[in-house]
VOKENU-794278 format. One record per atom (N, C-alpha, C): y, z, x. Coordinates in steps of 0.001 Angstrom, whole numbers, plus 500000, padded with zeros to 6 digits. Layout:
<nodes>
YZX/...
</nodes>
This chain:
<nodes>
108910539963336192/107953539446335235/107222540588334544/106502540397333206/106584540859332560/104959541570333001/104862543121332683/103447543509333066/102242543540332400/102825542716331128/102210542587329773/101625541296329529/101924540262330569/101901538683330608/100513538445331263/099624537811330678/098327537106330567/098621535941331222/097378535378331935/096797534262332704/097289533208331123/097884531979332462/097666530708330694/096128530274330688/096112529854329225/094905528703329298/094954527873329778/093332527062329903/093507525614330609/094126525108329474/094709523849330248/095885522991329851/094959522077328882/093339521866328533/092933521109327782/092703521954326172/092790523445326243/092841524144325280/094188523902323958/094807523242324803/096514523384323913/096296522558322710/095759521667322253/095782520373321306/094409521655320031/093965521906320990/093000522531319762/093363524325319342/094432524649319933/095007525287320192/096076525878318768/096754524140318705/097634523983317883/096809523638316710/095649523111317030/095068522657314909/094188523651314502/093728524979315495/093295526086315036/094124526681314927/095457526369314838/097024527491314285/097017526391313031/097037525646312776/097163524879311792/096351524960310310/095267525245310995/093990525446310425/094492526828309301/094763527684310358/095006529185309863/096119529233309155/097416528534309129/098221528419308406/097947527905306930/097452526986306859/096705526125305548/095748527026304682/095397528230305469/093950528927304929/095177529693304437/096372529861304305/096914531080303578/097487532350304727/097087532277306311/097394533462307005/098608533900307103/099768533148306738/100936532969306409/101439534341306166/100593534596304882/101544536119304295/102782535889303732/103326534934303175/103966534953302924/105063535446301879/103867535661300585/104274536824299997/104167537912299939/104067538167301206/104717539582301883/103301540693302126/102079539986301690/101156540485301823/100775541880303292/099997542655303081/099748542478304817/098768542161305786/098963541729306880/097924540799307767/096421540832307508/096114540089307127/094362540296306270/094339540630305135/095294540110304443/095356540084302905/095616541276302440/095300541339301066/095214543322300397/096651543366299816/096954544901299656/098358544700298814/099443544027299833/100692544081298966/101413543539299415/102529544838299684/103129544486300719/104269545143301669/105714544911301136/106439545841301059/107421546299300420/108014545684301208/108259545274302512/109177544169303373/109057543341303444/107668542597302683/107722541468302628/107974541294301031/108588541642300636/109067541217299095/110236540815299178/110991539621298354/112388539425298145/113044540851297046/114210540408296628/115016541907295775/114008541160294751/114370539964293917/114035539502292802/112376540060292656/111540539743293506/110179539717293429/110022541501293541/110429542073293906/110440543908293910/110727544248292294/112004543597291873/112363543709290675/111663543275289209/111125542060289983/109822541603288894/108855542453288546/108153543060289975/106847543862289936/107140545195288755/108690545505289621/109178547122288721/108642546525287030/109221545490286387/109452545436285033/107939545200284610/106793544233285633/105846544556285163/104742545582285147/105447547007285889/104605548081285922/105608549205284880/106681548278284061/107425549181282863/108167550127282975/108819549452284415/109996549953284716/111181549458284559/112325549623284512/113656549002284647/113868548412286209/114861547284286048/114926546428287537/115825547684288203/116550548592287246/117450549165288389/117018550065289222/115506550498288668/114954550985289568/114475550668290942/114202549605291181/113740548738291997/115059548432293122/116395548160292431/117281547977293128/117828549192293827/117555550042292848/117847551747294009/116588551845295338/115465551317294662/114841551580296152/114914550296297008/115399549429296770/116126548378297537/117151548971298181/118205549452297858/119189550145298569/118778550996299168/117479551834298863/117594552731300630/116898552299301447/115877551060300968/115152550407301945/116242549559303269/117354549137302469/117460548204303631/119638549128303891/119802549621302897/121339550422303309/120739551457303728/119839552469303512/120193553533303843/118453553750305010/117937552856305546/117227552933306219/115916553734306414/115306553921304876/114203554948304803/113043554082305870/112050554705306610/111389554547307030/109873555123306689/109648556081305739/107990556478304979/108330556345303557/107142556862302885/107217557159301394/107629558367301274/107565559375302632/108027560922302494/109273560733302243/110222560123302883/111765560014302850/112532559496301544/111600558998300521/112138558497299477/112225559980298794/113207560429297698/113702561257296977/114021560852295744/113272561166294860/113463561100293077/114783561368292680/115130560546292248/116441560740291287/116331559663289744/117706560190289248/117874559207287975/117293557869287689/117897557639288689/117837555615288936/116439555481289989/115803556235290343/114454556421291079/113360557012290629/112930557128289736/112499558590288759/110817558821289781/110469559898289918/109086559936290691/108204558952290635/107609559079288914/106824558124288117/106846557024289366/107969556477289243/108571555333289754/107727554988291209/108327555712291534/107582555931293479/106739556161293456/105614556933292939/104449556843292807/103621555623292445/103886555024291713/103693553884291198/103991552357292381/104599552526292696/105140551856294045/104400551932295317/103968553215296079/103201553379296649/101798553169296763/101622553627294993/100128552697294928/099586551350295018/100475550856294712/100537549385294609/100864548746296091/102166548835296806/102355548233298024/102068549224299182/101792548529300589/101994548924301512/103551549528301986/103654550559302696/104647550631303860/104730551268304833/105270550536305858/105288551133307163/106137550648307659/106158550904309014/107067549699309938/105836550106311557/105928549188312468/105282548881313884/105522550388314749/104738550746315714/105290551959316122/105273551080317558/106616551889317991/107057551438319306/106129551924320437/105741551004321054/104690551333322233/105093551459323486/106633550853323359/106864550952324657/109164550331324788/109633551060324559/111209550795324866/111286550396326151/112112549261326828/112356548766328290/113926549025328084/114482549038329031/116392548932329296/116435548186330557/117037546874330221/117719546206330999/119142547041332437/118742546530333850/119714547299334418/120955545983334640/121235545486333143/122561544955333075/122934545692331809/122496546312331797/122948547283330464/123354546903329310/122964545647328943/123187544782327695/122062544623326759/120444545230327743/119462544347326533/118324545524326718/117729545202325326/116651546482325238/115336545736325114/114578546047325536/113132545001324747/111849546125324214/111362545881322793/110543546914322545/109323546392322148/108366547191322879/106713546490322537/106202547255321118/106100546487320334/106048546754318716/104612546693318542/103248547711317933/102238548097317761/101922547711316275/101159546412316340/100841546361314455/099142547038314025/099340546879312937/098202547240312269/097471547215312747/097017546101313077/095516545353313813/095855545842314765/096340546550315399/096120546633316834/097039545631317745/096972544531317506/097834543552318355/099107544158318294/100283543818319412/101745543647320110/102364542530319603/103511542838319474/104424541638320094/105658542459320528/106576541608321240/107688542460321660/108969541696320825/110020542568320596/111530542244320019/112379542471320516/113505541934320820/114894542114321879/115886542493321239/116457543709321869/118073544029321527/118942543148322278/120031542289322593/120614542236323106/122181542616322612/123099543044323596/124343542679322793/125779542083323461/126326541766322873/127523541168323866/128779541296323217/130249541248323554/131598541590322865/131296540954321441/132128542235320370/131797541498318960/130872541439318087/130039541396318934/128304541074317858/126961541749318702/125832541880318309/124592542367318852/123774541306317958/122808540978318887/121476539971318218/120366540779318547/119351540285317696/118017540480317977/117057539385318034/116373539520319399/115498538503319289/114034538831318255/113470537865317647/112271538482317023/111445537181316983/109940538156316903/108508537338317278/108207536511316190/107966535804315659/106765535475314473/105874534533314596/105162535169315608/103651535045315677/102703536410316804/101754536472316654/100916537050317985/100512535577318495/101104535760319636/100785534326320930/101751533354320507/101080532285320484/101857530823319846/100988529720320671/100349529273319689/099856527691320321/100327526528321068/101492526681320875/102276525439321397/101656524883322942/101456526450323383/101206526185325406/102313525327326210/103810525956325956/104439525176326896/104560525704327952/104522525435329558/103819525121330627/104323526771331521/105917526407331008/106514527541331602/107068528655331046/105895528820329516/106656530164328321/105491531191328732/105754532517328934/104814533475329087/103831533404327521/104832533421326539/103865533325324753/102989532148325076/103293531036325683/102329529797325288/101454530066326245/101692531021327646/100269531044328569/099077532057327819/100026532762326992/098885534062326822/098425533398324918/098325532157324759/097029532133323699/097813531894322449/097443531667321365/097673532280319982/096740533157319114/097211534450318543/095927534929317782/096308534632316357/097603535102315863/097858535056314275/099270534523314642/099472534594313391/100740534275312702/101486535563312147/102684536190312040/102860537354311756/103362537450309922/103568538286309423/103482538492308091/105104538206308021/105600538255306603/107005538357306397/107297539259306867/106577540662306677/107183542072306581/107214542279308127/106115541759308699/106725541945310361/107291541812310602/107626540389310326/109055540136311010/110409540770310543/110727541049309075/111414541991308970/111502543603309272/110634543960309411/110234545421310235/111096545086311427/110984544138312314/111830543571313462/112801544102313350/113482543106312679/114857543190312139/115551544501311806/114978545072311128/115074546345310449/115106547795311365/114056547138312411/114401548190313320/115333548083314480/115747547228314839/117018547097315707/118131547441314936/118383547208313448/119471547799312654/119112548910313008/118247549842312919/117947551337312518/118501551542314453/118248551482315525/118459551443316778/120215551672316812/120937550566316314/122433550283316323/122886551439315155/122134551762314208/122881552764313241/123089554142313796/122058554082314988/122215555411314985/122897555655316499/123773554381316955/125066553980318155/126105555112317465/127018555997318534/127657556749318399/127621557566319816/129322558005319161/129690558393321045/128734559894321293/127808560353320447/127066561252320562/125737561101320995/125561559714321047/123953559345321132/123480559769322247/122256560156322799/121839560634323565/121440559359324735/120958558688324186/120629556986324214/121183556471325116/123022556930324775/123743556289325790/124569556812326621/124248557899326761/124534559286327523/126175559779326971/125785559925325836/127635560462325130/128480559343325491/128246557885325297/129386557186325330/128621556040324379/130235555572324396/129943553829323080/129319553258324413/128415552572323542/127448551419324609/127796550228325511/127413549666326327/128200548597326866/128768547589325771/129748547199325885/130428546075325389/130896546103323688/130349547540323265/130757548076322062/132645548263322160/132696548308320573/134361548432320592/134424549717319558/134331551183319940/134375552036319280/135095552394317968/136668551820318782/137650551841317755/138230550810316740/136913549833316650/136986548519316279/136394548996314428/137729548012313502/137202548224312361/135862547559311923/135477546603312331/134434546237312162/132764546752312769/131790547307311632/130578547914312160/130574547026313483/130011545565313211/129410544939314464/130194544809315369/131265545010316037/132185545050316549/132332546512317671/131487547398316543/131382549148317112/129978548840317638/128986547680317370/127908548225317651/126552548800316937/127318548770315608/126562550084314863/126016549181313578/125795547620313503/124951547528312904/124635545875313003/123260544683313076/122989543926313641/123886542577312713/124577541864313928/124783540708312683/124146539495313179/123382539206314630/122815537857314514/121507538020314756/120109537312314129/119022536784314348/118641535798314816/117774535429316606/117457534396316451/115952534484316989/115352533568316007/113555533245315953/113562532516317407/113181533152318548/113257532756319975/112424533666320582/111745534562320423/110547535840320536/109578534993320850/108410535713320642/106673535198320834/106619533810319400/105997533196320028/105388532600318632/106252531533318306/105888530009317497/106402529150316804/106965529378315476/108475529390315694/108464529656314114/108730528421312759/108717527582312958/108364526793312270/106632526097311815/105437526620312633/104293526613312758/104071528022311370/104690528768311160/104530530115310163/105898529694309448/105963529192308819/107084528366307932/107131529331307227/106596529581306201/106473530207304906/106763531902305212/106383532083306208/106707533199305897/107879533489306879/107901532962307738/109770532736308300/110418532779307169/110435531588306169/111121531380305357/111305532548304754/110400533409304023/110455534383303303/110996535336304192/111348535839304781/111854536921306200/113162536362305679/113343535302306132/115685534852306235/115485534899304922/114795534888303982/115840535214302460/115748536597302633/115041537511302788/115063538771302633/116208539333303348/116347539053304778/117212539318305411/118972538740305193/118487537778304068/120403537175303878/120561537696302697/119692538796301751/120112538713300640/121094540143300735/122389539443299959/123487540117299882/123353541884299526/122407542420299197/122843543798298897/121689544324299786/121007543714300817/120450544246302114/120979544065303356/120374543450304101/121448543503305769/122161542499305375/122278541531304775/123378540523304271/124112539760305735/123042539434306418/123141538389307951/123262536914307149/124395536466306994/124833535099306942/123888534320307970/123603532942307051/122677532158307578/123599531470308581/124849531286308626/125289531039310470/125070531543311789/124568532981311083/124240534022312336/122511534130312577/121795533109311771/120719532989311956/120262531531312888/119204531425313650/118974530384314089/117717530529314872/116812529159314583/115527529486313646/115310528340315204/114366528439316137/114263527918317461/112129527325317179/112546525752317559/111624525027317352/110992524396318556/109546524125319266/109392523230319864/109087522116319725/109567521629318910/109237520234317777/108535519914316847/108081520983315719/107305520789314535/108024519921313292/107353518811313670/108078517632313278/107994517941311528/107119517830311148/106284518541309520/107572519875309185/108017520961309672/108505522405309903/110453521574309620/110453520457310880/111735520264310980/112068519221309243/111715518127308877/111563517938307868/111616519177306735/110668519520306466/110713520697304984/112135521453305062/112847521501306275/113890522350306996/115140521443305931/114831520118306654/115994519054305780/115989519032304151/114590519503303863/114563518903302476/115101519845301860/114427521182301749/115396521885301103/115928522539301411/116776522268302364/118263522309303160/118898523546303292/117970524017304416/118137525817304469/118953525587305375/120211526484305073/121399526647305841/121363527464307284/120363527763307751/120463528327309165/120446527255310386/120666527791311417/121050526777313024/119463526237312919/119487525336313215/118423524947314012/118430524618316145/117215524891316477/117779524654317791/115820524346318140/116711523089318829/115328522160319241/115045522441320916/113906522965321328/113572522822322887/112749521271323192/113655520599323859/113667519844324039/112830519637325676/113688519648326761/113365520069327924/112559518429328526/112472517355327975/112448516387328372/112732514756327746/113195513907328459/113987513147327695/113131512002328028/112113511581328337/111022511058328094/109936511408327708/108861510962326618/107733511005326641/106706511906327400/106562510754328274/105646511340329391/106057512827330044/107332512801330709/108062513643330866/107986515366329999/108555514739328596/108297516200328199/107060516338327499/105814515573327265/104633516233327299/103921516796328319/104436516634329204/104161517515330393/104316518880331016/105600519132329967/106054520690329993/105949520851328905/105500520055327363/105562520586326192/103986519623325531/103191520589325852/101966519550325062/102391519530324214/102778520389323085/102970520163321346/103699518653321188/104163517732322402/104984516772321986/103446515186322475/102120516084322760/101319514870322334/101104514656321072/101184515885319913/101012515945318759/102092515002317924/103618515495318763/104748515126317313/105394514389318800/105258512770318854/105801512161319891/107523512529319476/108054511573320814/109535512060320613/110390511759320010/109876510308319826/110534509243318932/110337509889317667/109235510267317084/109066511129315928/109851512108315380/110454512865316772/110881514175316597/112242513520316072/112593512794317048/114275512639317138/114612512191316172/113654511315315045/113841510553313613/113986511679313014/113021512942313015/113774513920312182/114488514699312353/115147515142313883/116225515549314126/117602514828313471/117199513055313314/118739512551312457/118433512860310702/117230513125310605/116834513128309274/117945514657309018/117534515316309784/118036516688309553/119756516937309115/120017516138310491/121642516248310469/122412515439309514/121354514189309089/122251513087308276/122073514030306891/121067514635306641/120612515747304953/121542517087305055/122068517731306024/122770519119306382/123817518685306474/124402517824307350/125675517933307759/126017518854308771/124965519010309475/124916519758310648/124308519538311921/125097519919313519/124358519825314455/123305520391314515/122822519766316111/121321520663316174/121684520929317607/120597522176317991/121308522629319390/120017522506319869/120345521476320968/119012521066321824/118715521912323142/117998523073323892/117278523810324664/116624523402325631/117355523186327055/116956522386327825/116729523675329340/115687523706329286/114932524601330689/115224523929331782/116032524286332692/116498523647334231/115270523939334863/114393522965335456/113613523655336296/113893522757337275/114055523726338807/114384522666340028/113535521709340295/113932520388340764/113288519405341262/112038518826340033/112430519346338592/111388518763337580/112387518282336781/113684518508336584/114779517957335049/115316518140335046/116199518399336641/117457518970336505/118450518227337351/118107516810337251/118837515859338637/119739515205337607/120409514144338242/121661513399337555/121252512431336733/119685512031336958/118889510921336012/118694512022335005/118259513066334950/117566513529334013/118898513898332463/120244513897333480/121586514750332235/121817513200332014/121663512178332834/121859510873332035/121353510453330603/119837510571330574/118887510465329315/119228511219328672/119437512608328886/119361513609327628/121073513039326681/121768512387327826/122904511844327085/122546511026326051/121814509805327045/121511508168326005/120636508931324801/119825509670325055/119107510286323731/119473510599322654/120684511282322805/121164512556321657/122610511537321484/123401510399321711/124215509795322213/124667509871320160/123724509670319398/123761509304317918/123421510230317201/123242511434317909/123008512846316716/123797513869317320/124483514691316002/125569515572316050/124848516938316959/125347517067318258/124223518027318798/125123518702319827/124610519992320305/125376520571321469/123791521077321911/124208520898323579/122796521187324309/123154522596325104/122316523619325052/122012524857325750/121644524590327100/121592525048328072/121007524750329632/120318526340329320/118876526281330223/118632527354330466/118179527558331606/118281528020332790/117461528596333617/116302528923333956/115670528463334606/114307528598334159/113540530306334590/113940531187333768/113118532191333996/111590532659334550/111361533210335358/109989533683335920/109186533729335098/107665533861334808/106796534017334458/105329534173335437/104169534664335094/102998534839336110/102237533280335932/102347532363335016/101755531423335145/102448530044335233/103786530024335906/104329529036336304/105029528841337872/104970528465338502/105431528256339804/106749527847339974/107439527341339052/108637526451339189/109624527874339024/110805526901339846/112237527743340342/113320527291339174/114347528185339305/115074527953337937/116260526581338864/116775526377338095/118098525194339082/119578526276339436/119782525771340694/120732526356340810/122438526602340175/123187527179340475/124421527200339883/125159525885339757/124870525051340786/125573524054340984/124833522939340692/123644522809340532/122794521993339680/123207521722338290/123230523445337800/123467523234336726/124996523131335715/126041523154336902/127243522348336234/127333520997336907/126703520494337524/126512519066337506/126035518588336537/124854518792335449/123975518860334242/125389518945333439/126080519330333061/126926519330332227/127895518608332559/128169518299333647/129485517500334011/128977515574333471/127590515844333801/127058514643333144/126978514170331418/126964515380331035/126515515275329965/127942515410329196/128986516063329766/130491515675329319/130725514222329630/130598513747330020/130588512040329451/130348511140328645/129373511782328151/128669511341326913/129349512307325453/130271513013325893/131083513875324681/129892514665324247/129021515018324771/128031516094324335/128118517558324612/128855518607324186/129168519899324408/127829520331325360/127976521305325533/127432522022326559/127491523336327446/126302524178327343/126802525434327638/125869526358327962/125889526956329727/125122527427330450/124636528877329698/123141529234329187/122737530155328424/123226531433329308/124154532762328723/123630533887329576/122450534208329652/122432534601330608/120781535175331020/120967536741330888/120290537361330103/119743539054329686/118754539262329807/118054540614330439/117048540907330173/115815540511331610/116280539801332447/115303539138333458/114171540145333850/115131540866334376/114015542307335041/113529543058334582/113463543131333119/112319543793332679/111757542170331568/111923541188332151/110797540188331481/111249540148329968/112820540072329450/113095539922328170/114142538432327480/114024537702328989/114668536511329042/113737535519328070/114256534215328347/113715532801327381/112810532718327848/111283532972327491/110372532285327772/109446533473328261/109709534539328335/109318535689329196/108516536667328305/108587536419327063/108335537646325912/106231537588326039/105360538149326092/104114538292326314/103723539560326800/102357539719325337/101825540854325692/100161540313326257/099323541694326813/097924541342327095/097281541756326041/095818540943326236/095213540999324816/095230540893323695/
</nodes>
């Protein structure tokens, strides 16, 4: 467990919890246009290409200027204003002008962890204000993901998440969350059988001689919003993060390789359907009654279930897509043969494949994860009902970078 993980609140804090995150969302804390945290200029990572390109023409520049410093922002990985270099298609003027106007930076790492399964990295990221959050390397044959935060805390308070024991303070900016992103690319770019990193060899589960970057290792192709924080509660500026991050002449992460993890923001899942953003959705579910899962998920006194599940079909009948439902095994609480029965009759009419997870440690939950054989019984049930199904790997445990585990103090 994690040494960074805070006492939860009392359990009567959660409801006011969530409408003072609500509150703050509505007031604008969002950031969504890319501002940074507490208003003021706006941040060069939180801009789309188009909106960079706008600003250039209205400070009487050409867009191609804008698109050259687009290209080393997100191809060639500048990290200050020192590292930018005047040229043709960049002219000083230019950068000067740029600097005055936006912020840039990126989070300074406070703290790198390494997993001793040698698959996952977790890094405690230092913002402005002072506040943490942490972001996950993981990687596995083929591909590398990153987990990322967007929020400090998260209101939700579900019973057994280290983020929901330790509070909510903000909501994180666009540019944070792409700073995220941006820096696990910058981590994988600089993978090579020279790295010091990995003691002169390709990394676990890298394919050196593989034509494909992600394949070598050497640069990120999946995102999923599963970090600190609700990300559908910071909509707007989630939203603004996956366009930045899918747009084709930056990291260009296909919205299949994105997937955007909800604890039922019924309001979040809707706007999702309407204008029909092509990334995964994946619902934590974790109880198939009422009573049941407001018990491990206050946010579901807010958005009952019946509620949820109307817009879970809302979703799939508007997309044409499943939804991947997130179900926490915890022994002797949801992990018996009644419990894979319901989650069947539930989901029996929406296009869905369910995750099992384990229930990972934390300092403010007591409960045990289900065992091996618990949990292919859970699926053997739930193959009856023709509902796919599929036991989460677990990364990251021992240094506290698993589902539910991500929390800093203070």
């Amino acid at each position: 467990m994690s040494a960074e993980s805070s006492p939860p609140p009392p359990q009567s804090t959660s409801q006011s919890l969530i409408d003072s995150g609500i509150a703050a969302e509505k007031a604008g804390e969002t950031a969504a246009s890319g501002r940074t945290a507490g208003g003021g200029r706006p941040h060069l990572l939180g801009l789309t290409r188009i909106e960079l390109a706008d600003r250039a023409v209205e400070w009487g520049f050409a867009r191609v200027h804008a698109a050259s410093l687009w290209n080393e922002l997100y191809l060639q990985g500048r990290r200050a204003p020192s590292e930018f270099r005047p040229h043709d298609r960049m002219p000083a003027r230019f950068l000067e002008r740029v600097f005055s106007e936006c912020d840039f930076d990126f989070p300074g790492v406070s703290r790198e962890t390494h997993s001793a399964d040698g698959f996952t990295r977790k890094y405690l990221l230092g913002l402005r204000d002072a506040h943490r959050i942490e972001t996950v390397l993981m990687r596995y044959s083929g591909r590398t993901t990153a987990c990322v935060s967007s929020q400090v805390g998260c209101a939700m308070g579900c019973v057994f998440c280290a983020t929901g024991q330790m509070g909510y303070t903000r909501h994180l900016t666009a540019a944070e969350i792409v700073a995220q992103a941006l820096h696990v690319d910058r981590v994988l770019r600089a993978t090579s059988e020279s790295d010091p990193q990995v003691g002169g060899a390709a990394p676990a589960l890298a394919e050196p001689d593989h034509p494909s970057p992600h394949h070598r290792h050497e640069r990120l192709r999946n995102i999923v919003f599963m970090g600190m924080g609700e990300p559908l509660h910071n909509y707007d500026a989630v939203m603004q993060a996956i366009d930045i991050l899918r747009d084709s002449a930056g990291l260009a992460l296909g919205a299949q390789k994105i997937s955007v993890s909800t604890v039922g923001v019924v309001p979040g899942i809707r706007r999702l359907a309407a204008e029909k953003r092509p990334v995964y959705l994946a619902v934590s579910l974790h109880g198939a009654t009422q009573e049941e899962r407001a018990a491990l998920v206050p946010a579901a006194r807010k958005w009952k279930l019946d509620e949820l599940m109307d817009a879970c079909r809302e979703y799939t009948a508007t997309l044409g897509r499943r939804i991947f439902f997130e179900w926490t095994l915890i022994e002797g609480k949801n992990d018996g043969p009644e419990h894979a029965h319901a989650v069947g009759a539930l989901l029996k009419d929406i296009p869905a494949q369910v995750n099992l997870i384990p229930l990972n440690p934390t300092f403010g939950y007591d409960g045990k994860p289900t065992r091996p054989a618990g949990a292919r019984g859970f699926q053997d049930v739930l193959a009856t009902y023709g509902i796919p199904c599929t036991v989460r790997q677990r990364r990251g445990i021992d240094i506290a970078a698993g589902c539910g585990q991500l929390a800093v103090a203070g």
